[in-house]
KOLMI-412715 format. One line per 2 residues: their letters; for each residue x, y, z of C-alpha. Coordinates in nm, 2 decimals. Layout:
% residues N
a> X Y Z | ...;
% end
This chain:
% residues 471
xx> -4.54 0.81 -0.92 | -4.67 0.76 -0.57;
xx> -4.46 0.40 -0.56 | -4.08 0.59 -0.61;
xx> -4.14 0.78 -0.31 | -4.20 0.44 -0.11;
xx> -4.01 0.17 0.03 | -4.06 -0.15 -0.08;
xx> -4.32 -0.35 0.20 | -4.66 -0.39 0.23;
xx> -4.90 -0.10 0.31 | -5.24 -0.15 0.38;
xx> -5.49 0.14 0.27 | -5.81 0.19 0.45;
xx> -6.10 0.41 0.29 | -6.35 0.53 0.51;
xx> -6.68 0.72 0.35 | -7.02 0.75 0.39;
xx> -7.35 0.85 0.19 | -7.49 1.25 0.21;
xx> -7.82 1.14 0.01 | -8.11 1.02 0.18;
xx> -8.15 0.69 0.10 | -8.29 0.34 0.24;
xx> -8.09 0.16 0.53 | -7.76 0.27 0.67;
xx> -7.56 0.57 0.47 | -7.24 0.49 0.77;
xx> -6.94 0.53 0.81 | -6.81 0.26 0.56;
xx> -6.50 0.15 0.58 | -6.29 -0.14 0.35;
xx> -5.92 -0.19 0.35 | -5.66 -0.33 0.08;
xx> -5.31 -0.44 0.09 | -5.04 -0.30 -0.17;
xx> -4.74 -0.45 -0.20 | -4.45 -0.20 -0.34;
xx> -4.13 -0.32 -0.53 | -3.91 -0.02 -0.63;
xx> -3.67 -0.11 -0.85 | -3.33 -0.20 -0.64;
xx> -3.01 -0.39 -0.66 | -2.89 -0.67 -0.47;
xx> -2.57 -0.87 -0.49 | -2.48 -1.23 -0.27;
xx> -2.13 -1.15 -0.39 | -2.11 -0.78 -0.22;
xx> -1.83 -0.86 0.01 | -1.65 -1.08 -0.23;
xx> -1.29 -0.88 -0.30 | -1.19 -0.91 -0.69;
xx> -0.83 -1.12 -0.69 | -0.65 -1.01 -1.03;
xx> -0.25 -1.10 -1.08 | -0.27 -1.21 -1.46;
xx> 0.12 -1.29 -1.42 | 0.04 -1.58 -1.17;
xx> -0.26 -1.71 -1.33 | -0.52 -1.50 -1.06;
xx> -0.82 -1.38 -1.20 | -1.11 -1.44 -0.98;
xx> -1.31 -1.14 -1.10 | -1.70 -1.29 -1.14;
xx> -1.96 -1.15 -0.97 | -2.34 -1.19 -0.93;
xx> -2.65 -0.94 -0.92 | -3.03 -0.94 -0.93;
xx> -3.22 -0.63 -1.03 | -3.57 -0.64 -0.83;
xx> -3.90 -0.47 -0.91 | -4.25 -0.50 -0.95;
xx> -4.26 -0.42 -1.34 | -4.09 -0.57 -1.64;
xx> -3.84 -0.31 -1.80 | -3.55 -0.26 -2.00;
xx> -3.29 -0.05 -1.73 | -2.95 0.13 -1.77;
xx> -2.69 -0.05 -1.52 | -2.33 0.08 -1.47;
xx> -2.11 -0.15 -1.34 | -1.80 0.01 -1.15;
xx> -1.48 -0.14 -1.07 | -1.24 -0.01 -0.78;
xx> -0.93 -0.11 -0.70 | -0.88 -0.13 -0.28;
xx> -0.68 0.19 -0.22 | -1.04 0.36 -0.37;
xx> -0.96 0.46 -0.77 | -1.19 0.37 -0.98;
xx> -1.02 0.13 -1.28 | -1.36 0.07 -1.53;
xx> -1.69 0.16 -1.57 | -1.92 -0.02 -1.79;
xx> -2.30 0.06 -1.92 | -2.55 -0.19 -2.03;
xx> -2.90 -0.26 -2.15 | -3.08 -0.50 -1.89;
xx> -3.44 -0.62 -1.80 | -3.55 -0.63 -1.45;
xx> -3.66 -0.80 -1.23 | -3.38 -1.04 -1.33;
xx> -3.05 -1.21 -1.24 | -2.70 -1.14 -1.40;
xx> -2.33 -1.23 -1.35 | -2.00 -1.03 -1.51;
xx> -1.68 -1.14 -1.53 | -1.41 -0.82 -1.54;
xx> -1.11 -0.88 -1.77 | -0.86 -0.68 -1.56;
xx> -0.91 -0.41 -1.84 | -0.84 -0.06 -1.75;
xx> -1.08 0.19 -1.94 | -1.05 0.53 -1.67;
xx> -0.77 0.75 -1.63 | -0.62 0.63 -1.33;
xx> -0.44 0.43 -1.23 | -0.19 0.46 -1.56;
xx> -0.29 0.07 -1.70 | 0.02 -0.16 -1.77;
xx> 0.09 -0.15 -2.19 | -0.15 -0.43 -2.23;
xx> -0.43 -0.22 -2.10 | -0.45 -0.41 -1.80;
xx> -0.49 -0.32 -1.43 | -0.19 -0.39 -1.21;
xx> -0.18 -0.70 -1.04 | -0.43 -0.65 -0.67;
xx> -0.74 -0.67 -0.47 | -1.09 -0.50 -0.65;
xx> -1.45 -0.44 -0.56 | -1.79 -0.36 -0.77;
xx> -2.02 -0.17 -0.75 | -2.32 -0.14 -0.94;
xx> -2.59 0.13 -1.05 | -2.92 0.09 -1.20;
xx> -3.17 0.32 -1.32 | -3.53 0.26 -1.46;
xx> -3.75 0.48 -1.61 | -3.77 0.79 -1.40;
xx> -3.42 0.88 -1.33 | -3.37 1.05 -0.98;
xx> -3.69 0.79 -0.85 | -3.70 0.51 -1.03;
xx> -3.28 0.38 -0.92 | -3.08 0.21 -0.69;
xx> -2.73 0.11 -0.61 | -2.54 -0.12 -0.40;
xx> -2.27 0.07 -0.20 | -2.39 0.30 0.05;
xx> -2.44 0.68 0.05 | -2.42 0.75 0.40;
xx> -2.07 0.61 0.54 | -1.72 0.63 0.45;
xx> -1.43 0.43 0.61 | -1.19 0.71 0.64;
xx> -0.85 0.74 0.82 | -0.70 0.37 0.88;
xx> -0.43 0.16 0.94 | -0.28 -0.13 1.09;
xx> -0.12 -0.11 1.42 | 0.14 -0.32 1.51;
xx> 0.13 -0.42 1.85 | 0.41 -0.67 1.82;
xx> 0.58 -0.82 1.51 | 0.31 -1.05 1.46;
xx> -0.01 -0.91 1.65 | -0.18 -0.63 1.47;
xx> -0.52 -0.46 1.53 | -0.69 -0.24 1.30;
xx> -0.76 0.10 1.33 | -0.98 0.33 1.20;
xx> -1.23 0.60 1.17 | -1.57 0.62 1.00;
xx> -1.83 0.87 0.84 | -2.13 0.91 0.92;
xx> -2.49 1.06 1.07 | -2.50 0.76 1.29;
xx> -2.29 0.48 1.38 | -2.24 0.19 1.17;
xx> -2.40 -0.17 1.23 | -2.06 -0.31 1.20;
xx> -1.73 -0.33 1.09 | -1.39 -0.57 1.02;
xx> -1.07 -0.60 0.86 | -0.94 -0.80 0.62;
xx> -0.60 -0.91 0.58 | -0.43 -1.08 0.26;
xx> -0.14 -1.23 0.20 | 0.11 -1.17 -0.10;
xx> -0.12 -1.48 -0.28 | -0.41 -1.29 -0.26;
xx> -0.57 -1.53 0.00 | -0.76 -1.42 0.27;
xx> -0.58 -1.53 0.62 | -0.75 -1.34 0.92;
xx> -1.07 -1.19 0.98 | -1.11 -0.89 1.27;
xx> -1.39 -0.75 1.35 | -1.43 -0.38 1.51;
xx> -1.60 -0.12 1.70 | -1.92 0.10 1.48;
xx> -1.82 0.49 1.61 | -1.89 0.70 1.33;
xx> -1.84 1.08 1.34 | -2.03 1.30 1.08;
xx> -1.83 1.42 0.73 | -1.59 1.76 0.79;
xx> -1.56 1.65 1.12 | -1.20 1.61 1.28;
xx> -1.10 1.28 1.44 | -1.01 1.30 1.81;
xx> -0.80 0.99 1.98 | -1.15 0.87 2.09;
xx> -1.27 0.85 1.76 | -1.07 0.59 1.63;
xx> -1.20 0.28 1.59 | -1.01 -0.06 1.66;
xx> -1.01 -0.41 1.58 | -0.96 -0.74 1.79;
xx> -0.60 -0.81 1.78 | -0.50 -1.12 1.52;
xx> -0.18 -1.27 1.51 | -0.01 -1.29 1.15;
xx> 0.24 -1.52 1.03 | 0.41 -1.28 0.78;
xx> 0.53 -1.59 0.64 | 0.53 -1.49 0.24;
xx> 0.71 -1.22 0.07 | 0.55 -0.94 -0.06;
xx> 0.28 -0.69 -0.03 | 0.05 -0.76 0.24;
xx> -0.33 -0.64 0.22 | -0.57 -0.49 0.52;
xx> -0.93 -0.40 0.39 | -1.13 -0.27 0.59;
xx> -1.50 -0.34 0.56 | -1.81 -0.14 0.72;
xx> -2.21 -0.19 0.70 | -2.41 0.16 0.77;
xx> -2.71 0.16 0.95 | -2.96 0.37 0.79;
xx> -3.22 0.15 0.67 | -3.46 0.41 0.61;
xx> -3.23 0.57 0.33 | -3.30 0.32 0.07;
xx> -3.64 0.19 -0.07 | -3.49 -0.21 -0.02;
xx> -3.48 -0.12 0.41 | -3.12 -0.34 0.39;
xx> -2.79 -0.19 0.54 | -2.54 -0.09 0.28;
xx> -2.16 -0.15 0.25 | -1.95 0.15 0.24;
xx> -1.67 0.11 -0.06 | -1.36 -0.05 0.09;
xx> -1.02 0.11 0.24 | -0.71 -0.08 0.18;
xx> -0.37 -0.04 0.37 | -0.08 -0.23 0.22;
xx> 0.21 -0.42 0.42 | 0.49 -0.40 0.17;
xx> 0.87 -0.54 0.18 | 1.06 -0.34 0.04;
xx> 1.37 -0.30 -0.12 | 1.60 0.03 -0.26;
xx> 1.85 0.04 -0.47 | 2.09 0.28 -0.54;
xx> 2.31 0.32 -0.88 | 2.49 0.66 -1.01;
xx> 2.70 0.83 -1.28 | 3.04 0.91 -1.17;
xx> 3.17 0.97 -1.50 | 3.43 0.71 -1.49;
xx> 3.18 0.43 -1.37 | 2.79 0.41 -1.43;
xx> 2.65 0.16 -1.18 | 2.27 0.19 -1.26;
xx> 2.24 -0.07 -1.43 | 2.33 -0.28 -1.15;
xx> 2.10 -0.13 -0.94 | 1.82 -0.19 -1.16;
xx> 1.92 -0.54 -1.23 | 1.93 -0.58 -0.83;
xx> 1.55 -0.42 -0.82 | 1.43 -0.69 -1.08;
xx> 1.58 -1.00 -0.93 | 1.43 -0.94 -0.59;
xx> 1.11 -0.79 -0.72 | 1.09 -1.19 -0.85;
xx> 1.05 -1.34 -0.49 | 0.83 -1.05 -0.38;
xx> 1.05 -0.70 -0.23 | 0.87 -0.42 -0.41;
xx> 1.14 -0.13 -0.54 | 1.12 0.21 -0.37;
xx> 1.29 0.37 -0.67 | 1.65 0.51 -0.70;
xx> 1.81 0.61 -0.39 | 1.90 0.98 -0.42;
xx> 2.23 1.10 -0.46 | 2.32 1.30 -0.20;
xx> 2.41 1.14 0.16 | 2.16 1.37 0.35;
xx> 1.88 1.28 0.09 | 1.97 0.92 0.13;
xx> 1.93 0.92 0.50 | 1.60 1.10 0.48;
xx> 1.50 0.89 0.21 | 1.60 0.51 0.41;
xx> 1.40 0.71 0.76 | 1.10 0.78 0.54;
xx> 1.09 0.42 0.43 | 1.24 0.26 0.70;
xx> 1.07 0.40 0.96 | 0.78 0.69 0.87;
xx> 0.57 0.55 0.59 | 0.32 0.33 0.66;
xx> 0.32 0.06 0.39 | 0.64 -0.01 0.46;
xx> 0.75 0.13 0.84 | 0.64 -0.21 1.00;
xx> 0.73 -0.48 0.68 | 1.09 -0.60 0.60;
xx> 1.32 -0.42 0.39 | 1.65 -0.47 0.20;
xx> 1.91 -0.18 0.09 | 2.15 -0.20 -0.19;
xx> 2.44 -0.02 -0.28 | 2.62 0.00 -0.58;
xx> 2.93 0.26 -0.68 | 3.25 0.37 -0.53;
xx> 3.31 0.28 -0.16 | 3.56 0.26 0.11;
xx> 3.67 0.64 0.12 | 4.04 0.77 0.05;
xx> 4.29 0.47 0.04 | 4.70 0.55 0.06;
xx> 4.87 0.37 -0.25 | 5.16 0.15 -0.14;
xx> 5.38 -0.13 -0.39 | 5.26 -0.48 -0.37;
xx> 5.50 -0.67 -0.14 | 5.51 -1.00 -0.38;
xx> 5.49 -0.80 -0.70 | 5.70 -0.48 -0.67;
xx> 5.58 -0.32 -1.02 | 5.17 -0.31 -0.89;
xx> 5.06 -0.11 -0.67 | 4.79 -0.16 -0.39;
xx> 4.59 0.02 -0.16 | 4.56 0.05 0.27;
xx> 4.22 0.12 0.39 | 4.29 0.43 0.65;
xx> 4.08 0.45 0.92 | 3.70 0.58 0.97;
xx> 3.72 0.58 0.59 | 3.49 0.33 0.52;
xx> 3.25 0.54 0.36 | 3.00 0.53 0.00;
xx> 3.05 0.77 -0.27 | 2.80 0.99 -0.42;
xx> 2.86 1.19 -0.73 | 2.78 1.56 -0.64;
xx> 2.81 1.75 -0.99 | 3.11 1.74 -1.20;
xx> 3.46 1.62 -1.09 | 3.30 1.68 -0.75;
xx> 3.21 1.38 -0.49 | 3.06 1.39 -0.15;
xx> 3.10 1.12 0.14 | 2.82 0.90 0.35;
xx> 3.01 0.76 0.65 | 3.06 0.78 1.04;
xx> 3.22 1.10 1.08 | 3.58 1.16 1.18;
xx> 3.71 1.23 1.48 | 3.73 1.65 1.49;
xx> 4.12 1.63 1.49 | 4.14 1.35 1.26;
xx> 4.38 1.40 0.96 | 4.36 1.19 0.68;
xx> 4.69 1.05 0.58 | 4.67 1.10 0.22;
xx> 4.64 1.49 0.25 | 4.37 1.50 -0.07;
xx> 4.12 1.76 -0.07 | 3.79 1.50 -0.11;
xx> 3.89 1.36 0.26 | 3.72 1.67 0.43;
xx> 3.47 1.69 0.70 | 3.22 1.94 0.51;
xx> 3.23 1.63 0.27 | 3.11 1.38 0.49;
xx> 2.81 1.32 0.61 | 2.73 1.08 0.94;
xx> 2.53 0.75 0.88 | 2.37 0.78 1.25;
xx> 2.15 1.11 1.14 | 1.90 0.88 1.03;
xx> 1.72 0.90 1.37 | 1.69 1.29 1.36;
xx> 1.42 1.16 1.08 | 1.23 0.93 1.28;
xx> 0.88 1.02 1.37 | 0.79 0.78 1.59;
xx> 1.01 0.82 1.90 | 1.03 0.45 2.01;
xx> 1.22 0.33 1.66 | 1.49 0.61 1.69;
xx> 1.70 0.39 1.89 | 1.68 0.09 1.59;
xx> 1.53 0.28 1.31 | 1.71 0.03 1.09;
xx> 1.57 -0.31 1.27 | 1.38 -0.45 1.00;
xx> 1.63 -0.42 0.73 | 1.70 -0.77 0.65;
xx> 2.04 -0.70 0.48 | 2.24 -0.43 0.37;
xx> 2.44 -0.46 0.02 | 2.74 -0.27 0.01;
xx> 2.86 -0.32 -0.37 | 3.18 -0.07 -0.36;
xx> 3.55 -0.10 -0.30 | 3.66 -0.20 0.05;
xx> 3.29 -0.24 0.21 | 3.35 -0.51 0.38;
xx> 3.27 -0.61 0.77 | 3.59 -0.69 0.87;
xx> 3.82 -0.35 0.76 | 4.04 -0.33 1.01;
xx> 3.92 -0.06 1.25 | 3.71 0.08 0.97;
xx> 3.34 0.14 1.18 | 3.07 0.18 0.86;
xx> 2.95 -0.14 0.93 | 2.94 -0.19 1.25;
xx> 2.72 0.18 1.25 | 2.49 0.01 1.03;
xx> 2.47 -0.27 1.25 | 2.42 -0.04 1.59;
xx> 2.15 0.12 1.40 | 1.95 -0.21 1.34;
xx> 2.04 -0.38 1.04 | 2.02 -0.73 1.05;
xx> 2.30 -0.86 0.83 | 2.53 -0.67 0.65;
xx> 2.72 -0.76 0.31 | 3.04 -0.58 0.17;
xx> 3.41 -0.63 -0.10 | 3.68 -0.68 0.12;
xx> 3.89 -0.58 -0.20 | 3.89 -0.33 -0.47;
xx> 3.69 -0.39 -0.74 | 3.72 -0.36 -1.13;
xx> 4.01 -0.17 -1.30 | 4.19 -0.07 -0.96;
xx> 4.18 -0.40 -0.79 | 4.49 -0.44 -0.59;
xx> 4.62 -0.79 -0.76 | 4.49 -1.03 -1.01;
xx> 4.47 -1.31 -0.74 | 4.22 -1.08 -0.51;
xx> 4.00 -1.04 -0.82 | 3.99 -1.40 -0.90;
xx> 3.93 -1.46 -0.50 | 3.64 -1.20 -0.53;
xx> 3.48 -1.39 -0.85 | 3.50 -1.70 -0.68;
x> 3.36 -1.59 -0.35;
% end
C-alpha cells in the first residue's frame, strides 16, 4: 500500500546495517542503494482544454475527446466520464469497464441522461459549449484514483466588462489556498468558433472568502467584432498550482465558467377580450429567433412591469445589458381617438389622434385597461371626456431609468435597442404632435417602427387598409 500514498517519480532507498556477531573481516557499516520507480494510477487528457461544440440543428457536433489511464500495473478500472455544459451543470455521466495503463477516446452524442438542464424532447442537450471530465478508480478506492479537473480552485464570480462597444476585458475572481499558475478567457462567437484568446492575472483568495475590488482578476483587453447574431460565449479557463496535491505532480484545470453575450429580443402579445394578439407575438419570437435574437419571454402586462422588465434586460442583466436587443409590440395602440365622418365618404366614420395620446394598451382585468405612454400635461383634458383617458391610468415611458443600476446608462438606457415594433393602431413616428416615439427615441432607441392608421375592424377607410397591406 506503501505506493498509493506516493507520488509518481523515482525514489531511491538506501539501507544501511552492519553485523553484531563476531565474525572474520569487516562487520561495517554497510550500505547499498536501489531506485524505485512509482506509477500511481492517474489520468491524463491532450484534449483537456478542448471546449465540446454541440448545435445538432446546424450540423455541430464536435464532441470527441482523448484519455490515457497511466500506472505501473495492468488492471481492469471503473472510469466515469462527466459532461458539463459551460454555465457548470452537469448534462451526463457515464461508467465503464477499462484496462490501464491504456489509451481511450469517447465521442458524446449530445444525450442528456441527469436532471438538469430539462433535455429537448429528443433527449438531447441544447445547442452550446461543453467540457469533460473524467474519474478513474483502481483497486483501492480512496488510494488507488485519479481525476482530471482540479480539487483545489474554482473560477468564481466573472464577467466581461465592456470597456467600449468592441473592447472587452475579462474579469474575475478565483478560489483557492494559493494563487493559480495561470488563467484566460475565451470568447465564441454565435458559430461556436473560437475568435479571441485573453489571458489574465492568477489572484486567488481562499473558499468562504468575500471578494474585495482588489480581488478581482482581469484580462488583457481584446477587441471583438460582434459581427454575427446571436449568443456570444466567454469561458474562462484557470490552471491551479498545487502540484503536490496529486500523485502525477501536473497542475490541474479548474472546471470552466461561462458568461454569455446574448441579443435579444421581447415580445409582447395579450388578451383583450375583443382581440388576442399572442399569437403574433410568438410568431415574431420564432422568426427572429431564425437569424439569431434569443426571446426573453412574454412581456408583462402591466406598464410598470414592462418598464421594469425592458430596464432589467436592457440595462441590468448581464447576458444581455451590453448585446443588442429588439422590442416588439403587438395589441391596441394610439390612446383615445375622437370619432369624426369621413370627408369623401359621409356614411364611415374615422378617427383624429388627440394629442400626448400616443400610447400602448394593456389589458388590466376585465373590461378594464391601463395606459403606457408619456404622461399628460397635469391640466391636460382629453377631448373625448371617456373615463379610460385618466392620469391614474397612464403610466410614463421615461421611468425606465429609475430602474437602471448602473448610473452611466440612465441617460440612454435604451441605446442598444436596435428597433422598436409598435404593432397597434396609430403608432406611428410621424402623429402629428403625438411624443411616444420621439420618448423612445430620447431614451436610446435606435430606430423605431409604427401604423400610421387603424388597424383591423376599425380601420378608418378601405383605401388606408389596402395602403397599410401594401406598405
Amino acid at each position: 500500500m506503501i505506493g498509493f500514498a506516493m507520488h509518481n517519480t523515482s525514489y531511491r532507498i538506501t539501507v544501511q546495517w552492519r553485523y553484531g556477531v563476531y565474525m572474520k573481516g569487516p562487520r561495517g557499516p554497510f550500505q547499498t542503494s536501489i531506485t524505485i520507480n512509482v506509477q500511481n494510477l492517474v489520468v491524463t487528457s491532450p484534449d483537456e482544454t478542448k471546449v465540446l461544440k454541440w448545435d445538432p440543428v446546424r450540423g455541430i457536433a464536435d464532441t470527441s475527446f482523448s484519455y490515457r489511464l497511466e500506472c505501473a500495473q495492468r488492471k481492469w478500472c471503473q472510469v466515469k466520464v462527466s459532461i458539463y455544459s459551460t454555465d457548470g451543470m452537469k448534462v451526463y455521466e457515464e461508467w465503464l469497464e477499462q484496462i490501464a495503463p491504456g489509451s481511450y477516446s469517447f465521442t458524446w452524442d449530445g444525450s442528456v441522461n441527469v436532471v438538469s438542464p430539462t433535455p429537448s424532447p429528443d433527449g438531447k442537450a441544447p445547442a452550446g459549449l461543453y467540457v469533460f471530465d473524467i474519474d478513474v478508480i483502481g483497486i483501492a478506492p480512496g488510494y488507488d484514483e485519479d481525476w482530471l479537473r482540479s480539487r483545489a480552485l474554482r473560477v468564481g464570480e466573472h464577467f466581461p466588462k465592456y470597456v467600449t462597444s468592441r473592447v472587452v476585458e475579462g474579469w474575475y475572481v478565483l478560489y483557492s489556498i494559493r494563487d493559480a499558475y495561470e488563467a484566460w478567457m475565451e470568447v465564441y462567437n454565435p458559430d461556436l468558433d473560437k475568435v479571441t484568446t485573453a489571458q489574465g492575472t492568477t489572484h486567488s483568495i481562499p473558499e468562504g472568502t468575500q471578494p474585495s475590488e482588489q480581488d478581482w482578476n482581469k484580462t488583457v483587453r481584446v477587441w471583438i467584432e460582434f459581427d454575427k447574431v446571436g449568443v456570444w460565449r466567454f469561458v474562462f479557463w484557470a490552471r491551479d498550482n498545487c502540484i503536490e496535491f496529486y500523485k502525477s505532480h501536473c497542475r490541474k484545470l479548474a472546471h470552466v465558467a461561462n458568461q454569455k453575450r446574448i441579443d435579444w429580443i421581447l415580445s409582447g402579445g395579450f388578451n383583450y377580450g375583443d382581440l388576442d394578439t399572442t399569437k403574433i407575438a410568438r410568431n415574431i419570437e420564432k422568426i427572429v429567433n431564425q437569424i439569431g435574437y434569443i426571446p426573453q419571454g412574454n412581456m408583462q402586462n402591466s406598464p410598470q412591469q414592462v418598464v421594469i422588465q425592458i430596464a432589467e434586460i436592457a440595462c441590468n442583466k448581464n447576458e444581455t445589458k451590453n448585446s443588442n436587443g429588439l422590442i416588439s409590440f403587438s395589441g391596441h395602440g394610439g390612446g383615445i381617438l375622437i370619432i369624426d365622418r369621413h370627408p369623401l365618404l359621409p356614411r364611415h366614420y374615422y378617427f383624429l389622434h388627440q394629442p400626448y395620446t400616443d400610447c400602448l394598451c394593456f389589458p388590466r382585468g376585465e373590461n378594464e385597461i391601463i395606459w403606457l405612454s408619456t404622461n399628460p400635461e397635469p391640466n391636460y383634458q382629453c377631448p373625448t371626456k371617456l373615463p379610460g383617458c385618466r392620469g391614474d391610468r397612464e403610466y410614463e415611458v421615461d421611468n425606465i431609468r429609475n430602474f437602471v443600476i448602473d448610473n452611466e446608462r440612465k441617460e440612454k438606457p435604451l441605446s442598444n435597442v436596435l428597433l422598436v415594433t409598435l404593432f397597434g393602431c396609430v403608432t406611428n413616428t410621424d402623429i402629428k404632435e403625438g411624443d411616444f416615439a420621439k420618448k423612445l427615441e430620447e431614451l436610446g432607441v435606435k430606430s423605431i417602427l409604427g401604423i400610421k392608421v387603424l388597424v383591423g375592424a376599425t380601420a378608418p377607410t378601405t383605401v388606408d387598409t389596402i395602403n397599410l397591406m401594401q406598405q
